[in-house]
N, C-alpha and C positions, 0 to 999 in steps of 0.2 A: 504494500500500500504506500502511494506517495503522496507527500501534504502539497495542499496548495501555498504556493507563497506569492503571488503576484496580485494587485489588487483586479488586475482585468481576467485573472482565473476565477477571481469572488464573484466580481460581478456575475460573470460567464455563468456561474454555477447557480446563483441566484436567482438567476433570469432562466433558470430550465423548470421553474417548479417546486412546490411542494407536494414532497413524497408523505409525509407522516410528521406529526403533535402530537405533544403531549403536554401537560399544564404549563412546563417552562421552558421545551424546547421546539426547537422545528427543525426538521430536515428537509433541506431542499436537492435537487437532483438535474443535474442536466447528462443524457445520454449521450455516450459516443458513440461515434460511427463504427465497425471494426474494420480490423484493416483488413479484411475482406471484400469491403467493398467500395472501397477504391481498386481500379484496374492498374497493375504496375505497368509504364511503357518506360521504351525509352526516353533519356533526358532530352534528345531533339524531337520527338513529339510535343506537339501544343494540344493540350487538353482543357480543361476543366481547372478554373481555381483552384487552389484549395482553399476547403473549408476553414472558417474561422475555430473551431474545433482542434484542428489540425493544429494550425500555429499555438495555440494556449496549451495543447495537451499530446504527451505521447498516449497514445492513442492502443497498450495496450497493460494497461493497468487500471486500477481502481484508486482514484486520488481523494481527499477528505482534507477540508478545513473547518477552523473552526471559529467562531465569532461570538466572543465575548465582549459585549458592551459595556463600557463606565456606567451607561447609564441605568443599567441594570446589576451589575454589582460595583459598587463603588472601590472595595479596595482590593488594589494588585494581587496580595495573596489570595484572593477568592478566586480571582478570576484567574489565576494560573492554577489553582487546584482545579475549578471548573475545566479547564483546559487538559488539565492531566487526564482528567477522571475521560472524558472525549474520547483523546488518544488511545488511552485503553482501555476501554470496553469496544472502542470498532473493530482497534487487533480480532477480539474473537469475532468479529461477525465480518472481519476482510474477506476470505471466502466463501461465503455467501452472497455477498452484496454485488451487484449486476458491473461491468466494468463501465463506468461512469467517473462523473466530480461529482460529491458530496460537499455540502458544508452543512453543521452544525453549528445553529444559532439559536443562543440564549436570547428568549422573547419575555419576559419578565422576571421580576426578582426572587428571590429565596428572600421569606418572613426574613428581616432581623432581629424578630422576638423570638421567635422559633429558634432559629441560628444565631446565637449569643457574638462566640466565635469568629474569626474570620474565616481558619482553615478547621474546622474541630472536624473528628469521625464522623460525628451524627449527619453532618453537611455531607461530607466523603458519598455517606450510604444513601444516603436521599438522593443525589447527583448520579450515583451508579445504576439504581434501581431505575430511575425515569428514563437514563440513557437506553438503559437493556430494552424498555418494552417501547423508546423510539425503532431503536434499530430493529427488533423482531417485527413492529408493523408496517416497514421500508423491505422488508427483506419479503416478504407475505404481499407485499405491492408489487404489483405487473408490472412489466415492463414496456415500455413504451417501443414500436419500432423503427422509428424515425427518430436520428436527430433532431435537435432542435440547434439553427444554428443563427 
């Protein structure tokens, strides 16, 4: 699995859709092409563009980022546990998950009466449990077979 890091793979990825929510997160999904379907020719052949897909993404993996707002958790240590917690929980669900860009985006806050804490366990398990039943209903979600570009 490889992370997105450019802001025009965000956007790219945002703009394919939402796959699956849950009370604090979203997953959105923009499908690749495979590289089956593009036809290899020679480099002196004139063909067909490539796709904007093409240039943002190698086209034969499963990439994931993740989008943690200030304005949704306000401090750094949250949002990088938030971030950790992402990273692995999608490890187990990498093979499963359709060869695509992902981003996971936090869409409201975690109580801060509830989560005292910035980074505490209770936060940890609450983050991993919503993660898991994002990804189970993203992964239970059809695939699309068309790009979207």
């Amino acid at each position: 699995m490889q992370r997105l890091k450019t802001r025009p793979q965000f956007q790219a990825a945002l703009a394919g859709g939402t796959v699956s929510r849950t009370a604090h997160f979203a997953l959105h999904r923009l499908n690749l092409p495979q590289p089956s379907d593009f036809p290899s020719a020679p480099a002196e052949c004139i063909g067909p563009a490539p796709s904007p897909a093409q240039a943002l993404f190698d086209l034969s993996g499963v990439w994931l980022g993740a989008m943690v707002p200030k304005r949704w958790a306000r401090r750094a240590v949250t949002r990088n546990a938030i971030k950790r917690q992402i990273y692995n929980v999608s490890e187990r669900f990498g093979e499963r998950l359709p060869v695509a860009a992902h981003v996971v985006r936090l869409r409201t806050t975690f109580d801060r009466k509830l989560f005292i804490s910035a980074s505490s366990d209770q936060l940890k398990l609450a983050v991993r449990l919503e993660l898991e039943q994002l990804f189970e209903r993203a992964v239970l979600q059809p695939i699309q077979p068309k790009a979207i570009a």
